[in-house]
N, C-alpha and C positions, 0 to 999 in steps of 0.2 A: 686776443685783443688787449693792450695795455691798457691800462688805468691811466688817468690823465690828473694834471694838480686838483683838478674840481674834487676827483676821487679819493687823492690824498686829504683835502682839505674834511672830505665826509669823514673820514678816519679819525685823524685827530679832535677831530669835533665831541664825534660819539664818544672816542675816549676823554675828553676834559668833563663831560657832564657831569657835576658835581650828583653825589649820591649821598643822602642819609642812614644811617643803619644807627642800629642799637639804642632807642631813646629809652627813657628812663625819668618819672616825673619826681621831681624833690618832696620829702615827707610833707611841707608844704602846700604843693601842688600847684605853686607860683611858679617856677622856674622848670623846663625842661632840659638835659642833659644827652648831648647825641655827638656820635663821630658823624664827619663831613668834611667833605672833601672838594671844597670851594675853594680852596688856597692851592689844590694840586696834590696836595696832602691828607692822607687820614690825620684828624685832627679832635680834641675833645672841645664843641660848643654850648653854652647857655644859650638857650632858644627863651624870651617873653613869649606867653601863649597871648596875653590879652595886644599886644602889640605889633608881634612877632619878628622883634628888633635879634640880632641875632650877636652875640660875642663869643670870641675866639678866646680857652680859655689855656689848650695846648702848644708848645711851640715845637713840636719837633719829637718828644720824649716818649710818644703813645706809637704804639705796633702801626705797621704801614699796610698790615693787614689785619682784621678784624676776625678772628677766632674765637674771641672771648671779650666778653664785654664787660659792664661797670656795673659798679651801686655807689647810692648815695650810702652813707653815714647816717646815725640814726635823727641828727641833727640839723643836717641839710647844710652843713660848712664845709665837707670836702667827700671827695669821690674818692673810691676804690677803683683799682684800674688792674690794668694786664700788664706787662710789660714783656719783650724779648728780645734776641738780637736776628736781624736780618731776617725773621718770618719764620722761627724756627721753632715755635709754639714753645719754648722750654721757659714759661712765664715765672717770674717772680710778679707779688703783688706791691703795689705803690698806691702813696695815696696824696693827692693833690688837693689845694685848700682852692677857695675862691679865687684867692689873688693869681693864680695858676703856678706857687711854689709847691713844690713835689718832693717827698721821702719817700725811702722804701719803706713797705713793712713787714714785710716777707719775704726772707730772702734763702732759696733752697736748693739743691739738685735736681733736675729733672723737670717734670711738670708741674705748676702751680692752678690750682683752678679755683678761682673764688665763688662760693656757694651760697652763702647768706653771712647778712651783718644784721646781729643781734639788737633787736628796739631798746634795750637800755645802752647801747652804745660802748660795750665794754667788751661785744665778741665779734670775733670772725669765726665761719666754717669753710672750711677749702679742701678741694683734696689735691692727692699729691701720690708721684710715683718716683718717691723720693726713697723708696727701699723696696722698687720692683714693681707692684701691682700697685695701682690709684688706689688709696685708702682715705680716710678722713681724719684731719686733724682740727685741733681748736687752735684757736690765737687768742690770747688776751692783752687787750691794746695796751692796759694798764702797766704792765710788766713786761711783755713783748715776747713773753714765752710762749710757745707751738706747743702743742701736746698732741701727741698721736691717740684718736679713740678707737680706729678699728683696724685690724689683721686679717685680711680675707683673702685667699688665693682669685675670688674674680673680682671684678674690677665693684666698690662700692661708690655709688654715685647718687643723684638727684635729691642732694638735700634738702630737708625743708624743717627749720626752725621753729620751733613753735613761741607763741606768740611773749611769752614771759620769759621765754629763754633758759630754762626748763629739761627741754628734751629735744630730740631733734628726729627726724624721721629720713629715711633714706631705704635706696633698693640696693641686692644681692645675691648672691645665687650659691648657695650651701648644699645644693641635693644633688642627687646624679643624677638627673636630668640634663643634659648643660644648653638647654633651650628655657630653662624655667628664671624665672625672675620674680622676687619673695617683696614685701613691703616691711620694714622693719623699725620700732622705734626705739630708742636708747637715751636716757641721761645725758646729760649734758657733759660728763665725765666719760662718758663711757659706756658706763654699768649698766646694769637692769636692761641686759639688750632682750627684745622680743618680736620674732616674727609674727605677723598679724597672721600669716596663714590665708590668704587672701585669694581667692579663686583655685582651680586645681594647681597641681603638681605638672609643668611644661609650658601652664602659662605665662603670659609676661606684667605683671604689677609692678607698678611705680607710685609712687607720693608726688601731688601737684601743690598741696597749699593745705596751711592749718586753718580751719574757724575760726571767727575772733574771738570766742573765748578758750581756745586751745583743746577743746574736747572732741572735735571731729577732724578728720584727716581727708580732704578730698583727694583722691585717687585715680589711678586708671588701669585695668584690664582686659586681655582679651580672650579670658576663657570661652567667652563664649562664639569666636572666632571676630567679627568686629569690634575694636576700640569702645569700651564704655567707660563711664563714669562712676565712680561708687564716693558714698561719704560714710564712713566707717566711723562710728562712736567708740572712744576710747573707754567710756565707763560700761557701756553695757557690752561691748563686743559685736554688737549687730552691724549691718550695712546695708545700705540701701543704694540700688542700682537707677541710672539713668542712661538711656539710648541702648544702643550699641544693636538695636536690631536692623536698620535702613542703612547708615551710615556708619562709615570709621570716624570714631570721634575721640579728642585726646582734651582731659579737662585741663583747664589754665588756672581760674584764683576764686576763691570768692567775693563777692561783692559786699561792699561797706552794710553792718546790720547781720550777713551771715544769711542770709531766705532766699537769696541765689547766687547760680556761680555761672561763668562763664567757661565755655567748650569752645573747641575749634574741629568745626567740621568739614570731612573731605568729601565733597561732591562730585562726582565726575574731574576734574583738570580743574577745577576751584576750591580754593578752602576758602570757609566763610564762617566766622566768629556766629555762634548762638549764646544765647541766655535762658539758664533751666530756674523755674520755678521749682525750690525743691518743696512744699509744699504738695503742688499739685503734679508737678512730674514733666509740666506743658514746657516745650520747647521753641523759642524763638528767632529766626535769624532776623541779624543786623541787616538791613535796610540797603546796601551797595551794591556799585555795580561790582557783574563777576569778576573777581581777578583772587588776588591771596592777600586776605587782611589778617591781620594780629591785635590781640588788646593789651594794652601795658598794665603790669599787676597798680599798680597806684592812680587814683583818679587825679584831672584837676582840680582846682581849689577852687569851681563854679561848679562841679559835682558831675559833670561828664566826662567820658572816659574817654582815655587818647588812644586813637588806633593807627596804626601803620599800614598804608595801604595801598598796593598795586595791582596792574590791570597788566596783559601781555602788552599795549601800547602806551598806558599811564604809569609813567616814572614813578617810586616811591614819594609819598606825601607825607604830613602826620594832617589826620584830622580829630577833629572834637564831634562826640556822639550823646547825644543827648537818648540815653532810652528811652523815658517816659515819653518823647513825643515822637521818638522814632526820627528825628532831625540830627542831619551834620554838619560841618562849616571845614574848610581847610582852613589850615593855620599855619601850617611851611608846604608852600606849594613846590610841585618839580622845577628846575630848571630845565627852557629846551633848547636854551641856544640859538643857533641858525636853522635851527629844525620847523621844521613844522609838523606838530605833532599829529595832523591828520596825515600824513606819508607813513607812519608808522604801520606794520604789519600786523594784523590779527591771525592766528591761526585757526583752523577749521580742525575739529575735531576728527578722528577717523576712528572704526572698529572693526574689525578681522577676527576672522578664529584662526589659532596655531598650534598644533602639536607639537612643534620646537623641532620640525624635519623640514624645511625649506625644500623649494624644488631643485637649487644650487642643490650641486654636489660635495657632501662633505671630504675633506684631503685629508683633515689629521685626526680627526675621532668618528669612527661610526654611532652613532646611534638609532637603538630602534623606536619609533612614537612614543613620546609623552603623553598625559593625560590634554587634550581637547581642550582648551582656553579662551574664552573671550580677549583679546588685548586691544588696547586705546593706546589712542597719540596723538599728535600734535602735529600740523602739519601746511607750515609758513610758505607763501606761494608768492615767489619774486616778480611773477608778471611775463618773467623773460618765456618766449617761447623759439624752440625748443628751452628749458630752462634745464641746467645741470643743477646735482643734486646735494646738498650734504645730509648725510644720516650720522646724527647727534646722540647717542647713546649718553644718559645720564649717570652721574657717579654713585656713590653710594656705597653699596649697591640697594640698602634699603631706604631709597629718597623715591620723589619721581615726576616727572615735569609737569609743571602746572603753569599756567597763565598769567605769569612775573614778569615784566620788565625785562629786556635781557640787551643788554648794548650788542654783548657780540654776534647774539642771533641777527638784530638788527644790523648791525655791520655788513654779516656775510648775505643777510638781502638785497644790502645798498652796492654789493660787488656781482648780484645776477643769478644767486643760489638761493633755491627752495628749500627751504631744512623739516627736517624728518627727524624729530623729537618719538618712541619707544617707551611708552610703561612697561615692557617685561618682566613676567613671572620674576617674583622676587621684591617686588616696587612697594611701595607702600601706600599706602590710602585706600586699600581693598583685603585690611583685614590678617591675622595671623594665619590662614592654612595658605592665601596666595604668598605673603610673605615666602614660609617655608617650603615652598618648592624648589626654592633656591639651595637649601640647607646641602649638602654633597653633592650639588654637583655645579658649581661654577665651568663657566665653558661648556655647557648643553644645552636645557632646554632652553635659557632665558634667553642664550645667541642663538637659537632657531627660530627664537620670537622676535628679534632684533632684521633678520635676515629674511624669516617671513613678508613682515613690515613693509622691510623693502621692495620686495617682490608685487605686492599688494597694490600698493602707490602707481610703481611702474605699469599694470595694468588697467587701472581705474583711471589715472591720469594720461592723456595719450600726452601730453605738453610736456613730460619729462623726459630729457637726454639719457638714456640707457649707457652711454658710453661715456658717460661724465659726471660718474657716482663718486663721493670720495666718504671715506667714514673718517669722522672726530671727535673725539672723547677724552676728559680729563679724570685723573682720579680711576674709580673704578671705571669710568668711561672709556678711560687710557685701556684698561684692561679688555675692554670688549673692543674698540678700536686693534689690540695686538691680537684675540684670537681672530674676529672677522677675515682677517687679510691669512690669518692662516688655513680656519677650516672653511671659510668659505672666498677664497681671492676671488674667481670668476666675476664675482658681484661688482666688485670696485675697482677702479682705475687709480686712487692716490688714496694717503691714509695718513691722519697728522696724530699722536699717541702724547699729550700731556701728563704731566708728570702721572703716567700709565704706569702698570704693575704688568711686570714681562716675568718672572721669575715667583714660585710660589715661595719654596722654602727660605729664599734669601729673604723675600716679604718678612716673611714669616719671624725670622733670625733677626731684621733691624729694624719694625717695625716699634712706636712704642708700646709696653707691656698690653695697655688696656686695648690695643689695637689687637693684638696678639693673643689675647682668651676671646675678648668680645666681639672679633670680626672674623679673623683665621679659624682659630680654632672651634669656636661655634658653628660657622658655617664648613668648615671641611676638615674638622677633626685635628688632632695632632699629627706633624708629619714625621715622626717614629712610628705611629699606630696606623696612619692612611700615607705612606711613602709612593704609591700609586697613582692617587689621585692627585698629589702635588707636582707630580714630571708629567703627569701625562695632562695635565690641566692648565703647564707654565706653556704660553706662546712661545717661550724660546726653544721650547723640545723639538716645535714642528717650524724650524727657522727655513727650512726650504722652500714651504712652499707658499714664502712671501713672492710676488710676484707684480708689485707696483710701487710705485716710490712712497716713500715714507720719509715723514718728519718726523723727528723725536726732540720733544721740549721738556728741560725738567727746572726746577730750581735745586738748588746746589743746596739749598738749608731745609730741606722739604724732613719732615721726620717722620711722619705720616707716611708716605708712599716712600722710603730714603732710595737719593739719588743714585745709589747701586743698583736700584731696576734698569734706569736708561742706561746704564754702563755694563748691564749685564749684555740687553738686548745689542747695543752699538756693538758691541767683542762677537755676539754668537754672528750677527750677521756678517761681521768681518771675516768671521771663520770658517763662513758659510761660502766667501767668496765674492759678497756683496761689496762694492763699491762706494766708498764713500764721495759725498759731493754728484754720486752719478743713480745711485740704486736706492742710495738713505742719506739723510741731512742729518746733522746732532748739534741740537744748543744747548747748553748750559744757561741760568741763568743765574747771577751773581746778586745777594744781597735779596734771595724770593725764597721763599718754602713753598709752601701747597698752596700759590697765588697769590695775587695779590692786589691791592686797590691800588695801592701809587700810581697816579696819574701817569708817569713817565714812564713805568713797571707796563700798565694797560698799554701805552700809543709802541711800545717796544716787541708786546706780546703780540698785538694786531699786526703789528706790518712784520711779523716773523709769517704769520698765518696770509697774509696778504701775499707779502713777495712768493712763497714756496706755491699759494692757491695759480696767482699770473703767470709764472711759469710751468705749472706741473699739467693744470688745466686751461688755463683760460678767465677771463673776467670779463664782464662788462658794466654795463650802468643799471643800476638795478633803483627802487623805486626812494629810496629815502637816499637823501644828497643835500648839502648846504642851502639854505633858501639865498635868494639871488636881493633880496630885501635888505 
């Protein structure tokens, strides 16, 4: 059934909805600071919180995709920003005043990542894989010289400045272990580097924020297999633990005074900000409804805190949270357009157990039973009956879907498809031993837990089309979208693979370095040391027994997943015999990396998914559509 203008018009609609990301409140806590894409464009604005008057302070100069975000200055006169060409993450730093005139101020090879801007207003910490592996250098505004402070074969990251500028704290991985992750603090030079030693040896520590007066270090680990929180004294060496027995919890800042700090807790398919008395230990959640809220490290300047916060139907907002009375107020509401935001679809939780051995028959790898899993999902239900399916594999591979806002979930319900969201072994928000299951064997259990899923749905729901499953995934998605279609085709009729990973080793070879110790080689080893599990794990090994149309979408600047994946997979299929235009589609996209927000980028990427879904399957009217008002 074709799509009619009304359907186009739903299209372009979802895609213009302007979106917030990245706020950021001035040392002030008068002025807030956020990309918005109200003009069509990612763009940098000054939000008035008391007013909520809103100006445009970029014209054109800031990334069109948000990778990396800003800080103010210690001053609150100009913003530090990201910059790159065509979505290619290889940032240099810039820094923009009020009046929205812009300099560089860091300008280097490779990747730039801004980490923190020192309160006397005279440093930068960034890192950079400007000689291979992300390491950490300084910048001093005064003179404009970089100085590199650390040399580590893994990647060193999560900076955190302490408060006189002093010393700076960050994580790394020096042991043979190459699962373990160390907390470490160092001079501001350099020198006096010291690993805190901070839980066992394999587990993962990181630095969130220093106390105001520089003597504690709050933290997070998961020896003890859930996310906790610790606040480590630097004079005495002790540490004291918070949570980590109910919930995966990862700490965010402390709060002005230092007697509590702020966590973000994973619940089920909600993450929801709390507040720990440290003190007493007693743990608080924020007052909202379910979806995924954040808190910004700076308060406002009436002394509540700005949170970010979305629901799976409620667009990104910022609102103001008063703890003491437990009250909130918006203060940049969504935009909905012609929508009407009761159309919008909620999902229904689901839970299955999976061994990672589907009743589908496996084509390219056998495996015998995994360990026995509880898995959850997500699971958006179009109305249509029969309704066709898409099963949405999330990227990562250690993310995992949760109850966000999502345009193009919504999209593919407003074209008559039920989508099938998968936490699979591996996912994150349940903990470091689910994480590591993941750890050697990409392409097994976690796709038997994906495939399961599916299987599960199909049963329990009798209203789903068995014969009009299609799988889509970006990113590592891309990559479970290209094994699916190989060890398990029976399952699916079409399969669209976003800038997806088809090829291990190539991955592996032009991936960037920190991608290349801290995701590759972490999770499947070196491929000289495990050359096995990288052929017999890439999608394009088992390119035969594709057996349904495929789309392949990549951006041409992507460095992250680099565009040689799709160009591997388009050749083997060619070589396979596969027909192009008839067996497999191939876009390129020009001026994109690994996605992107440009409004023009979005209504191009939609109607690539739109046109291949109307013709490969079918489409109808599904329940969110332009209001007729």
């Amino acid at each position: 059934m074709s799509t009619d203008n009304g359907s186009n018009d739903t299209l372009r609609e979802l895609a213009k909805l302007p979106t917030l990301r990245s706020p950021q409140v001035a040392p002030d806590g008068d002025t807030i600071a956020l990309y918005y894409d109200v003009t069509g464009r990612n763009e940098i604005h000054l939000l008035d919180p008391a007013t909520g008057s809103l100006e445009q302070l970029s014209d054109g100069n800031v990334p069109r995709s948000v990778r990396a975000g800003f800080k103010w200055s210690a001053d609150g006169d100009r913003l530090f920003y990201h910059r790159d060409e065509g979505g290619d993450e290889q940032h240099d730093i810039h820094a923009m005043e009020r009046d929205g005139t812009s300099e560089p101020v860091v300008e280097m090879a490779g990747q730039v990542y801004l980490q923190a801007v020192g309160e006397d207003g005279e440093i930068l910490l960034f890192g950079s894989n400007r000689d291979g592996q992300m390491n950490i250098f300084r910048h001093d505004l005064s003179t404009g010289e970089s100085t590199k402070l650390t040399e580590y074969e893994r990647a060193a990251r999560s900076v955190e400045l302490s408060p006189n500028g002093d010393r700076f704290a960050f994580s790394t991985n020096e042991s043979e272990d190459y699962e373990n992750q160390d907390v470490y603090v160092a001079g501001i030079d350099g020198t006096n580097v010291r690993n805190l030693e901070v839980g066992e040896v394999g587990a993962e520590a990181s630095p969130a924020d220093w106390g105001p007066e520089g003597e504690r270090l709050l933290l997070s680990d998961n020896t003890t297999d859930l996310g906790r929180s610790g606040i480590y004294d630097i004079t005495t060496d002790e540490i004291t633990w918070f949570g980590g027995e109910e919930y995966d919890e990862q700490p965010s800042h402390f709060l002005p005074g230092g007697d509590r700090f702020i966590a973000q807790r994973s619940r089920g398919t909600v993450a929801v900000p709390v507040v720990y008395d440290i003190e007493t230990g007693v743990a608080t959640e924020f007052d909202l409804e379910d979806g995924v809220t954040s808190v910004i490290d700076e308060r406002l300047g009436d002394g509540r805190d700005l949170l970010y916060h979305t629901t799976a139907t409620r667009r990104p907002e910022l609102v103001a949270y008063d703890l003491e009375s437990d009250t909130s107020e918006v203060i940049l509401e969504a935009e909905y357009g012609p929508f009407d935001p009761a159309a919008f679809v909620s999902p229904e939780e689901i839970t299955f157990t999976s061994d990672g051995i589907p009743e589908t028959p496996q084509q390219a790898i056998e495996h015998e039973p995994f360990a026995e899993l509880e898995i959850t999902g997500l699971l958006f239900d179009s109305g249509q009956r029969p309704s066709p399916l898409i099963v949405n594999p999330h990227g990562g591979p250690r993310a995992r879907d949760v109850q966000r806002f999502s345009y193009r979930t919504q999209f593919l319900l407003s074209r008559g498809f039920s989508v099938l969201q998968i936490n699979y072994r591996g996912s994150s928000g349940r903990g470091r031993a689910f994480v590591e299951e993941l750890y050697d064997d990409w392409g097994g259990a976690e796709q038997g837990d994906i495939a399961t899923g599916v299987e599960h749905v199909c049963r329990q729901y009798d209203w789903i089309d068995e014969d009009r499953i299609v799988v889509y995934g970006g990113s590592y998605g891309g990559y479970s979208t290209n094994w699916q279609i190989v060890q398990y085709p029976e399952l699916y009729d079409a399969a669209i693979t976003w800038v997806g990973v088809s090829e291990l080793t190539d991955m592996y070879e032009n991936t960037m370095p920190n991608f290349r110790t801290e995701l590759m080689v972490k999770y499947l080893g070196h491929p000289d040391e495990n050359p096995t599990i990288y052929e017999q794990r890439s999608p394009v090994t088992h390119i035969d027994n594709v057996d349904v149309p495929l789309l392949i979408v990549h951006g041409v600047n992507d460095r992250r997943v680099p565009v040689s994946q799709a160009k591997i997979l388009q050749e083997a299929l060619t070589d396979a015999g596969f027909e192009a235009g008839v067996d497999f589609e191939y876009e390129e996209l020009g001026e994109e990396g690994h996605g992107s927000s440009d409004i023009d980028q979005k209504i191009r990427s939609l109607e690539l998914l739109d046109d291949f879904l109307e013709r490969r399957i079918g489409t109808e009217a599904g329940p969110i559509a332009v209001s007729d008002d």
